[in-house]
C-alpha positions as CSV (number, residue, x, y, z in Angstrom):
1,X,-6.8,-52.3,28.2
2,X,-5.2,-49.9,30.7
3,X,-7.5,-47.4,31.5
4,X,-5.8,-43.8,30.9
5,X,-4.7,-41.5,34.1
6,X,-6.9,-38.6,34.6
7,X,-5.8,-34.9,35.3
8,X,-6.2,-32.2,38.2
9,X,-6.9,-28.7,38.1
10,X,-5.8,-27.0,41.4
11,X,-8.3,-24.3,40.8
12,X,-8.4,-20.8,42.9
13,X,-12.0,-19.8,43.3
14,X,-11.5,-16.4,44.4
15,X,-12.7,-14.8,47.7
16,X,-15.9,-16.2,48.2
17,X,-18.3,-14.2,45.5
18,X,-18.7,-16.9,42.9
19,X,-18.5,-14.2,40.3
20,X,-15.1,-13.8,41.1
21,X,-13.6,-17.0,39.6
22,X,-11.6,-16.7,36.9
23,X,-13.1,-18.0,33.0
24,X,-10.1,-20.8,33.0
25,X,-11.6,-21.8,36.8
26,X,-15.1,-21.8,35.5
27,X,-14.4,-24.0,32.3
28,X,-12.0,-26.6,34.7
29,X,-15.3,-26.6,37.1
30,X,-17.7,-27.3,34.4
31,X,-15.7,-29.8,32.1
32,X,-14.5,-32.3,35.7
33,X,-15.7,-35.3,36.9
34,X,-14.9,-34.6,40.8
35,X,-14.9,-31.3,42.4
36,X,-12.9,-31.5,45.9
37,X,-13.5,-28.5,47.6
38,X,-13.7,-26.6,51.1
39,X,-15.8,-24.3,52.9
40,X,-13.4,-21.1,51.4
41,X,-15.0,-22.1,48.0
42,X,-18.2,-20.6,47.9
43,X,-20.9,-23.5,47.2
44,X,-22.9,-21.3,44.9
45,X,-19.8,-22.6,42.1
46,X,-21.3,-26.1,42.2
47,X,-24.5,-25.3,40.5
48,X,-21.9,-25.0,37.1
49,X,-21.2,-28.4,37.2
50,X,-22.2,-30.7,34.9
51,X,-24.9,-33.9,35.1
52,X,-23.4,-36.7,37.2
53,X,-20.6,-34.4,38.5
54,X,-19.5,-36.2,42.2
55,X,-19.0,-33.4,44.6
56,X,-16.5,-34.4,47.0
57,X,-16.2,-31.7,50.5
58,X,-12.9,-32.1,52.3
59,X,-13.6,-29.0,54.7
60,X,-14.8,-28.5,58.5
61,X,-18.2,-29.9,59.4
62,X,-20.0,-29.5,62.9
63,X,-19.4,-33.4,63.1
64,X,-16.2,-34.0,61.7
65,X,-12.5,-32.5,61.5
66,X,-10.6,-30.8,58.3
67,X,-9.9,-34.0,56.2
68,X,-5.5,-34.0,56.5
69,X,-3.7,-31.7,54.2
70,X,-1.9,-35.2,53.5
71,X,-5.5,-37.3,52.8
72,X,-6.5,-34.7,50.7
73,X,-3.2,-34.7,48.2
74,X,-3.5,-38.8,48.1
75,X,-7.9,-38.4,47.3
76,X,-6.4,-36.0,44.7
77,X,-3.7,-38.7,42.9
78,X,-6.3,-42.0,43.7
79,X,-9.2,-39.9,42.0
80,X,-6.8,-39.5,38.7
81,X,-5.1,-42.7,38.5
82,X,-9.1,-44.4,38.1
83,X,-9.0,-42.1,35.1
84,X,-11.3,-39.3,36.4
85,X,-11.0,-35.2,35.6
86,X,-10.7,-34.0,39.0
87,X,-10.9,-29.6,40.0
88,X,-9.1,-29.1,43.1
89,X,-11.6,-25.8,44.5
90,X,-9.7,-23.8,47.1
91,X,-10.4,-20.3,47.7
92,X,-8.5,-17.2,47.3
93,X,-5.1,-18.3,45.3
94,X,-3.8,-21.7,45.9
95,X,-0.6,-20.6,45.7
96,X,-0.9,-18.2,49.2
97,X,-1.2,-20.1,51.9
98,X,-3.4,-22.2,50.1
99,X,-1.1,-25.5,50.1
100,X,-1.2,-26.4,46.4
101,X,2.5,-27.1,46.1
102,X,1.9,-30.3,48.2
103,X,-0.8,-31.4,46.3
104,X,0.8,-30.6,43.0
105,X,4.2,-32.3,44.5
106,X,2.5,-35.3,45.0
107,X,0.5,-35.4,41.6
108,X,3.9,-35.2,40.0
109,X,5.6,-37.9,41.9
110,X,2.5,-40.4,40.6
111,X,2.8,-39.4,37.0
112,X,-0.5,-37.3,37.5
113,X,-0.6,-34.4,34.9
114,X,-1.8,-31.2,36.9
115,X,-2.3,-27.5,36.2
116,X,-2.5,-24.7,38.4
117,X,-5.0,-22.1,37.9
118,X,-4.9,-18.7,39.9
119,X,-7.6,-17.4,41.4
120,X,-8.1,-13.9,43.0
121,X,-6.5,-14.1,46.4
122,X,-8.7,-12.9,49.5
123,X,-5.5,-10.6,50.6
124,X,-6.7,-7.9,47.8
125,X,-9.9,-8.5,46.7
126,X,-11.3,-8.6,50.7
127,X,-10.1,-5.1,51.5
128,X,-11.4,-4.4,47.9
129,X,-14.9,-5.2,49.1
130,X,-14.6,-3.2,52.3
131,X,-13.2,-0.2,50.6
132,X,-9.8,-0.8,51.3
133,X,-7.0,-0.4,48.2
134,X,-4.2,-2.3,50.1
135,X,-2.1,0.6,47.6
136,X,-2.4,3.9,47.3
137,X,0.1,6.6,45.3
138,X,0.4,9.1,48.4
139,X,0.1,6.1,51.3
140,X,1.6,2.9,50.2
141,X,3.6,1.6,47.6
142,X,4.0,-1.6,48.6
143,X,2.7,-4.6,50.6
144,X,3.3,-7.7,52.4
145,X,0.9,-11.0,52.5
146,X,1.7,-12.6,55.9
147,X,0.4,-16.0,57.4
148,X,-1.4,-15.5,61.1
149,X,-2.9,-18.4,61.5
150,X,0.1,-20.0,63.6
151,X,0.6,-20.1,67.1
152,X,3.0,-17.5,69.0
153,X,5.9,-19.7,68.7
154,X,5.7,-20.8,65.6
155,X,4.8,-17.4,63.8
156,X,8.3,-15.9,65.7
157,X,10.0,-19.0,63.5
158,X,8.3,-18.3,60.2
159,X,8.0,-14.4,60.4
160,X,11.1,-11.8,61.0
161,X,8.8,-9.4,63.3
162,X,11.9,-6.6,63.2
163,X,12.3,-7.2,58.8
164,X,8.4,-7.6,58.5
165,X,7.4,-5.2,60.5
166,X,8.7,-1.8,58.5
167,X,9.3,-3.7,55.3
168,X,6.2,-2.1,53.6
169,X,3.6,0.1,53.3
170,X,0.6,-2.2,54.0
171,X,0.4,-5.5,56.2
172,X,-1.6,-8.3,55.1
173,X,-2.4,-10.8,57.5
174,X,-4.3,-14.1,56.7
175,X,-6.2,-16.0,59.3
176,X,-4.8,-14.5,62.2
177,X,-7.9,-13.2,64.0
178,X,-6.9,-15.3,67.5
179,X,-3.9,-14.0,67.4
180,X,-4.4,-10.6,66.3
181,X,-3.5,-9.1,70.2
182,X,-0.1,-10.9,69.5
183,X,0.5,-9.5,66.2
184,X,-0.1,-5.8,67.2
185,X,2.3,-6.4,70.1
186,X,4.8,-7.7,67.8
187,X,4.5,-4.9,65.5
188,X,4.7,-1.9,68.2
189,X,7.1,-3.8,69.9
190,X,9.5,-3.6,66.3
191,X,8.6,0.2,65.3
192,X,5.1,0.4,64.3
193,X,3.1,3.4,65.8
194,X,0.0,2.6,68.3
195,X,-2.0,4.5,66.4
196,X,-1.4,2.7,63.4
197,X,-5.0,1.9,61.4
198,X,-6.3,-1.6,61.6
199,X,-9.0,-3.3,59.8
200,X,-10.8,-6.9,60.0
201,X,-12.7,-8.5,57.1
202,X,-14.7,-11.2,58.2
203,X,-16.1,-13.7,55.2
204,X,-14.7,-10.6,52.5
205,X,-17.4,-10.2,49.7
206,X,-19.8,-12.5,51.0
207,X,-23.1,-11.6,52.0
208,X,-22.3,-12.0,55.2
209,X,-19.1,-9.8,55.2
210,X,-18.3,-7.9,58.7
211,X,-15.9,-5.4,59.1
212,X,-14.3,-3.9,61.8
213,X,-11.4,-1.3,62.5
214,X,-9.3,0.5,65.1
215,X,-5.9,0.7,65.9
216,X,-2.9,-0.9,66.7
217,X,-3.4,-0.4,70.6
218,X,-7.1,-0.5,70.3
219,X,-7.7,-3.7,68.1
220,X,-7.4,-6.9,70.3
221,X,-10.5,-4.6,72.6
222,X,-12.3,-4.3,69.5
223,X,-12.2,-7.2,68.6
224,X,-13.2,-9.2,71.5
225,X,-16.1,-6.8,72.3
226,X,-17.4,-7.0,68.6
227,X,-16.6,-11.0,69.3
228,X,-15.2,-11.7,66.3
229,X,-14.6,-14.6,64.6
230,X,-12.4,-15.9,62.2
231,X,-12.4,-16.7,58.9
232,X,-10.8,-12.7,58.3
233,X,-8.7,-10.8,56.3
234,X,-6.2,-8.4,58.7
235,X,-4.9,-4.9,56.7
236,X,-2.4,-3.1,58.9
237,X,-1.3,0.6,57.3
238,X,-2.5,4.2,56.4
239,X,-5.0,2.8,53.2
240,X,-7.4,1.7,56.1
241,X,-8.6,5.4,56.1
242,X,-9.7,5.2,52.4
243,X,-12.1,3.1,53.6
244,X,-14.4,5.8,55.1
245,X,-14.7,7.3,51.3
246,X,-14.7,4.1,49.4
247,X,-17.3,2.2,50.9
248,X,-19.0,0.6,48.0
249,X,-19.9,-3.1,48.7
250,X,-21.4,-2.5,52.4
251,X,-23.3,0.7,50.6
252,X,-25.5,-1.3,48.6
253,X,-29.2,-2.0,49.2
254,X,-29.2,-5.6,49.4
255,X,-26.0,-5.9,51.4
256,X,-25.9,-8.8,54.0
257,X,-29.1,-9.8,52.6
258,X,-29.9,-13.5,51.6
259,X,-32.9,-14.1,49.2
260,X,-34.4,-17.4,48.4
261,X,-35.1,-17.5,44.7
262,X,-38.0,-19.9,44.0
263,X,-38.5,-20.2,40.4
264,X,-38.1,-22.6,37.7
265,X,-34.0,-23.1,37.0
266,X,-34.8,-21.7,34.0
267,X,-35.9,-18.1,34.6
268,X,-34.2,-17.6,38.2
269,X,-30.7,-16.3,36.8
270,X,-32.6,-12.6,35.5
271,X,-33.4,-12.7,39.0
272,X,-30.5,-14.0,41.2
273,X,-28.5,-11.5,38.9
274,X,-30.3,-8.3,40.1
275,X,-29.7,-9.4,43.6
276,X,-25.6,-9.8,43.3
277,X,-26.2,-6.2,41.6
278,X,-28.1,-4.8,44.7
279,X,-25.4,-6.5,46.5
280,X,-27.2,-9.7,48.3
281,X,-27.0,-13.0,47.7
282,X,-29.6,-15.5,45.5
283,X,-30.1,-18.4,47.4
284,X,-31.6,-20.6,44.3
285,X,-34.4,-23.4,45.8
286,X,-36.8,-23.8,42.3
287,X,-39.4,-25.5,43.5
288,X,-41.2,-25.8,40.0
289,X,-40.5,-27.1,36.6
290,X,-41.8,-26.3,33.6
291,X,-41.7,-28.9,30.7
292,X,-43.7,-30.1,27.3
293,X,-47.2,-31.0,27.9
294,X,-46.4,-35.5,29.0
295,X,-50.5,-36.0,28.1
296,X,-51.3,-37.4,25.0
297,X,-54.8,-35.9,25.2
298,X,-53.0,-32.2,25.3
299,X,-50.1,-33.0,22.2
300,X,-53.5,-33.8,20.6
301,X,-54.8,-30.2,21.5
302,X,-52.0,-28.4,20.5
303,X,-51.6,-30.1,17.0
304,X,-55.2,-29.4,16.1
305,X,-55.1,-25.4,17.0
306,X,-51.9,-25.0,15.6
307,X,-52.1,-27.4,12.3
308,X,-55.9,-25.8,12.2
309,X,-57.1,-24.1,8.8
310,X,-58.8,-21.5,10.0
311,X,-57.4,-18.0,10.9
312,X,-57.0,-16.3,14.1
313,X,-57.3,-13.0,15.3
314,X,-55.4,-12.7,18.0
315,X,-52.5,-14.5,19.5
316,X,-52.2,-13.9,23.3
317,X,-49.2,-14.5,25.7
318,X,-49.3,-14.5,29.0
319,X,-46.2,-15.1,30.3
320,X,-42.2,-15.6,28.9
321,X,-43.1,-19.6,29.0
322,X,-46.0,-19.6,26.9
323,X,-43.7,-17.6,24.4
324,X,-40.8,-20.2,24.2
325,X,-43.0,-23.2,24.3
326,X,-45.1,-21.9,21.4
327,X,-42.4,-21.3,19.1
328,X,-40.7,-25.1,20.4
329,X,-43.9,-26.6,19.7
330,X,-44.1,-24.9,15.7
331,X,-40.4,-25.8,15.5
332,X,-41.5,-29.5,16.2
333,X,-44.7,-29.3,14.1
334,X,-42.6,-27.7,11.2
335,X,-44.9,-24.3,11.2
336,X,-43.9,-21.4,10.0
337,X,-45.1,-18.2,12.2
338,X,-46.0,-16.4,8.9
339,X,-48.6,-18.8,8.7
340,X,-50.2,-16.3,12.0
341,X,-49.6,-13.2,9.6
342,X,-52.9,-11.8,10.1
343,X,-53.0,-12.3,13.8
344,X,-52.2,-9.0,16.2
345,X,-50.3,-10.2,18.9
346,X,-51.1,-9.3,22.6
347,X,-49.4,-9.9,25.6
348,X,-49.3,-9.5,29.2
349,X,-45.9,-8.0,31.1
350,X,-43.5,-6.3,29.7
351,X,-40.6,-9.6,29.7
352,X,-43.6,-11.4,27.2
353,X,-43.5,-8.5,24.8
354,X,-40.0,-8.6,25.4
355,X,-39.1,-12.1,24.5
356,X,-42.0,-11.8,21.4
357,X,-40.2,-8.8,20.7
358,X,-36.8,-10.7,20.5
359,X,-38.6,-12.6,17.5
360,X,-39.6,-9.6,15.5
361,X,-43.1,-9.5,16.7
362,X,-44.5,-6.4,18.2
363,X,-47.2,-6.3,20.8
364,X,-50.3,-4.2,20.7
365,X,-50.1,-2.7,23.5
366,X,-49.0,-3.3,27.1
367,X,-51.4,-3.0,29.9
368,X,-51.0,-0.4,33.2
369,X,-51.8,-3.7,34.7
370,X,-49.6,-6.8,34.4
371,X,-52.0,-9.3,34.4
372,X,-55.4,-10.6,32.5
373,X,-57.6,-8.0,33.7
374,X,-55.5,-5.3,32.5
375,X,-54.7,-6.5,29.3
376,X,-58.7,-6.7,28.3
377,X,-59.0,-3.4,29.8
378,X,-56.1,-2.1,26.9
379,X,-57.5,-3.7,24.2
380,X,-60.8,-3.6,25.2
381,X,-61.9,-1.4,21.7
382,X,-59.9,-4.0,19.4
383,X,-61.8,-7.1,20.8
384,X,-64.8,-7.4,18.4
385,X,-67.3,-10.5,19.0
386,X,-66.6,-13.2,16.6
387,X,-63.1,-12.9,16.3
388,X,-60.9,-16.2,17.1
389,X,-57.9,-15.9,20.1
390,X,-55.6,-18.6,20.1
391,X,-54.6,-18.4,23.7
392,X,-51.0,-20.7,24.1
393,X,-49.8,-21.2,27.9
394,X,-49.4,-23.0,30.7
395,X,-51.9,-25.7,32.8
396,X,-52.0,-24.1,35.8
397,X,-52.8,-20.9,34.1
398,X,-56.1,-18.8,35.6
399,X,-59.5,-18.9,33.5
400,X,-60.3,-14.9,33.8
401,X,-58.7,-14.5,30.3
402,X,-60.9,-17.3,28.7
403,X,-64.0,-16.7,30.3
404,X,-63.9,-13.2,30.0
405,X,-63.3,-13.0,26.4
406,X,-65.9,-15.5,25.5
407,X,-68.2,-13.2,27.5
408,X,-67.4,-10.5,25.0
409,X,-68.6,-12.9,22.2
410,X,-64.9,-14.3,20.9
411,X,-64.1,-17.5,20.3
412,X,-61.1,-18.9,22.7
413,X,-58.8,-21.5,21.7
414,X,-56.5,-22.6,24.7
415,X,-53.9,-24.6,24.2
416,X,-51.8,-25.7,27.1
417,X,-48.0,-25.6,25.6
418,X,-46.4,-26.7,29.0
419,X,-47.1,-28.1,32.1
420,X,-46.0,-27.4,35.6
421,X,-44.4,-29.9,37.7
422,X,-43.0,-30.3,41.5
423,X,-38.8,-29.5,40.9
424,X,-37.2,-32.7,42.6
425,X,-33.6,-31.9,42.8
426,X,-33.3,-30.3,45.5
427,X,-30.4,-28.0,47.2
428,X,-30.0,-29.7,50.8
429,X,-27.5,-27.1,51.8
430,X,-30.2,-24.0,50.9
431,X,-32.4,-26.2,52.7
432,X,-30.5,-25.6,55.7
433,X,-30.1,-22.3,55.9
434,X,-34.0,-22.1,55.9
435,X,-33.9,-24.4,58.9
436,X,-31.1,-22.5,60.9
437,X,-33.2,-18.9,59.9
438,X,-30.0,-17.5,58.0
439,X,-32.7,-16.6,54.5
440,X,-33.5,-13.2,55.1
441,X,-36.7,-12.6,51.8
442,X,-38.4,-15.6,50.5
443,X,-39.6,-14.9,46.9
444,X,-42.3,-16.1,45.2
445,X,-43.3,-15.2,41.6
446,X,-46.5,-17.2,41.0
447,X,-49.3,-19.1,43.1
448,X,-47.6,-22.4,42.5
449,X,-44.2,-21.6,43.7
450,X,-46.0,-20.9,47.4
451,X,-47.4,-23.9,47.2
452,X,-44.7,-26.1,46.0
453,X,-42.5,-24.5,48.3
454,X,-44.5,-25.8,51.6
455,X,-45.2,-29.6,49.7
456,X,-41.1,-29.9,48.9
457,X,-40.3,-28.9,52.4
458,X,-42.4,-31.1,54.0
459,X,-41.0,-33.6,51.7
460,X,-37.8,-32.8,53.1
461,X,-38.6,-33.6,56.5
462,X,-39.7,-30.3,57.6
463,X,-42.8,-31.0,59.6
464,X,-44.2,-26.4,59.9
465,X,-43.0,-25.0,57.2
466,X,-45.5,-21.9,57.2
467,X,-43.5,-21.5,60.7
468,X,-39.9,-21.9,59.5
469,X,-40.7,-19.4,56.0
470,X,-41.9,-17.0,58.1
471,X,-39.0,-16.1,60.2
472,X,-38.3,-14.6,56.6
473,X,-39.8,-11.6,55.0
474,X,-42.1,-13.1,52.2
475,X,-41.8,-11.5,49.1
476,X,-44.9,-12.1,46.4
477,X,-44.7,-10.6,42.8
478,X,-48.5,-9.8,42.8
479,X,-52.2,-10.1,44.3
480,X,-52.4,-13.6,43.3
481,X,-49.6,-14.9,44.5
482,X,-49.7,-12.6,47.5
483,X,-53.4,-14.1,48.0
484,X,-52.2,-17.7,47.6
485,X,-49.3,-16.9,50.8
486,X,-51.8,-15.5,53.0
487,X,-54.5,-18.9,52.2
488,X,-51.4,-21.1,53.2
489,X,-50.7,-18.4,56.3
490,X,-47.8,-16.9,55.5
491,X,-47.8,-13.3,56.3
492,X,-46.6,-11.3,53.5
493,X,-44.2,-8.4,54.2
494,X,-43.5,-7.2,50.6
495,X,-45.3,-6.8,47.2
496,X,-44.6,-4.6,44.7
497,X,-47.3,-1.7,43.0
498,X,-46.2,-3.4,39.8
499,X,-46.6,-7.5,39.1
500,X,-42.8,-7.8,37.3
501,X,-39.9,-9.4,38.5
502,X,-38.4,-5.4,38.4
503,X,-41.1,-4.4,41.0
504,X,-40.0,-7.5,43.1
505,X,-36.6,-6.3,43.1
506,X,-37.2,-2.8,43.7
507,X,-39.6,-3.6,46.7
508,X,-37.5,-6.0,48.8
509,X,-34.5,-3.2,48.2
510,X,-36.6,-0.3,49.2
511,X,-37.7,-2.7,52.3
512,X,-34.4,-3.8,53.2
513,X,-33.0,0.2,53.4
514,X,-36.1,0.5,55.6
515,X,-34.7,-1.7,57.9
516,X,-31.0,-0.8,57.9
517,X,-29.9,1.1,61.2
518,X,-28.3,4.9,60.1
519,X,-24.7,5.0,59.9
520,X,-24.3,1.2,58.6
């Protein structure tokens, strides 16, 4: 039987913030097979994809040249004739400057179907980012997107300097930063004042977006002094000046600021979200995974407390996991949680009360201080010898909380609902930025994120981590963990007064600002 002919979706990813895709882009990138992409796309997308997804990079690397425009378009009709669902990820708008009408051309000429999805070209959302609307009711009603990234000769053949040049308010120039002294000659040379504003938006809502301005006369200087280096986004017109009031992007706390995000997959988007809202970047390594207890001996343990006769007292959390794995494990066991009813519930941190919360049960009370200590200290009058604690949570969890109640005369039943592992799928590309010292805070939210961090390196091939992570600021959500750094000899730089991932956030922002030279 023939096998069927796949499909392409020639897929704009927007500027470079992965949040900027469109919801079409994002469902093409999550329901292919192959993802063909370059360096314009950010890489943060491909963590969407689904299981068993082949990731295919057709971009510049140290070692090798661009992959032809020409290679590319036959990869992209090979890949769909073996049946495959292939995304096409090219940055900005495919349809400016971004070559998709080869590729499509070619699709069509094999019998390949295709769609085109837009994306949100860098020519508007780049200047958006460094406070430039490339409109503006009293300054420009109108604008041009131009190519730059030709040489002399041939940008004279494609562009008509004395039509361009006067054409519209605002002048958009793509790739054209080695050329720039060129096209500000070209544009005096056809009309345009000397003192016309000029702006350059290096790697445009990126963490590691640069911008620059001057004028038409001034530029090419400014440029070559500032040394800078394409990729950038040229704006040529009066909107530049909005750009001293509009700052918003380059305002934020966490601008130009890359963080390494070192928890379980499961609970590092709260986190990587509140950096993108400060304005950095999440850069997500999880070095742990959490799972159902494997051991036979511990399934056994669980069953009998939870399948048990006799009442508790108290049910105490002591972390978001212990929540979720309790109520999978009496979803499994067929348990109904009324079956608890006369239990008060207790629970350290306020994202435990929150997620207990989220299934009608109310907490006790919440301690000053988020962790074991503080939570007896809370409840210290309602814990009455005798009483029975069923205590669900993790394997690596501390003993203060058992040892210390059963010194107050209650009876402690612990009950390890998951187990910490080593995460094994690693990120090589985050791995490399470690190694070339472009992480700025390395985050760690428990003991055994430190730890796995160093072993998973070293796994990697790194032969000093402790070295490497501490060309970083190190981040640690708490004493413990803070205590566990220091043991491995990392210096810690930042801990928050309060042990929750808020504090964390808060802490490395109010650090960062610290840092940040007046006037940027």
């Amino acid at each position: 039987m023939e096998k069927a002919t796949g499909k392409v979706f020639l897929v704009g990813a927007g500027p470079g913030d992965p949040k900027l895709i469109t919801i079409r882009g994002m469902e093409c990138l999550q329901a292919c097979d192959v993802v063909v992409y370059d360096r314009l796309a950010s890489p943060r997308l491909l963590k969407y994809l689904k299981a068993g997804t082949k990731k295919v990079y057709v971009g510049k690397l140290p070692d090798r040249h661009t992959m032809k425009q020409e290679d590319i378009n036959q990869l992209l009709v090979d890949l769909a004739l073996e049946g495959k669902i292939v995304t096409r990820l090219k940055g900005g708008d495919p349809t400016i400057f971004g070559r998709v009408g080869e590729e499509a051309e070619l699709l069509q000429q094999n019998g390949v179907e295709f769609e085109i999805i837009p994306g949100i070209t860098s020519a508007i959302a780049v200047p958006a980012y460094a406070g430039i609307p490339v409109t503006h009711r009293d300054l420009a009603s109108s604008l041009s997107i131009i190519t730059g990234h030709e040489s002399p000769d041939k940008l004279d053949q494609s562009i008509y300097w004395d039509k361009v040049t006067n054409a519209t308010g605002t002048l958009i120039f793509l790739m054209g930063v080695a050329k720039i002294g060129y096209i500000a000659d070209q544009l005096m040379k056809h009309g345009k004042p000397p003192e016309t504003p000029v702006a350059l938006i290096r790697w445009g809502t990126r963490v590691e977006q640069q911008t620059i301005t001057g004028t038409l006369e001034t530029i090419e200087a400014v440029v070559r002094a500032a040394d800078f280096k394409p990729p950038a986004v040229i704006v040529v017109g009066d909107v530049v000046r909005q750009r001293d009031k509009l700052q918003w992007y380059e305002r934020k706390p966490l601008f130009g600021t890359r963080v390494l995000v070192t928890r379980a997959r499961a609970q590092s988007s709260d986190l990587a979200d509140r950096i993108e809202e400060l304005g950095g970047e999440p850069c997500e390594f999880p070095v742990i995974q959490t799972r159902e207890q494997s051991s036979a001996a511990a399934v056994r343990e669980v069953e009998s407390a939870l399948l048990a006769e006799e009442r508790y007292d108290w049910l105490m959390f002591t972390s978001v996991n212990g929540v979720e794995y309790f109520f999978s494990w009496l979803k499994r066991l067929g348990i109904d949680i009324r079956q608890f009813h006369q239990a008060r519930i207790a629970a350290v941190g306020p994202k435990t009360a929150e997620a207990l919360e989220k299934r009608g049960l109310i907490v006790e009370s919440l301690p000053v201080k988020f962790q074991a200590e503080g939570l007896l200290d809370s409840l210290h009058e309602g814990l009455l010898p005798g009483q029975r604690v069923l205590l669900p949570r993790g394997d690596l969890a501390r003993e203060v909380l058992p040892r210390e109640l059963a010194l107050r005369g209650l009876v402690t039943v612990e009950i390890d609902v998951y187990e910490t592992v080593i995460e094994d799928d690693q990120d090589e590309d985050v791995l490399q930025l470690l190694i070339k010292r472009k992480v700025d805070v390395i985050t760690f939210a428990s003991s055994s994120t430190v730890t796995n961090l160093i072993t998973v390196m070293q796994r990697m091939g790194v032969d000093n981590p402790v070295d490497l992570l501490q060309s970083a600021d190190i981040a640690c959500i708490g004493p413990l963990t803070a205590k566990t750094a220091a043991e491995s000899g990392l210096v810690v730089t930042i801990q928050p007064e309060d042990a929750t991932i808020d504090g964390l956030i808060e802490a490395i922002a109010a650090s960062r600002l610290a840092k940040r030279v007046p006037g940027e």
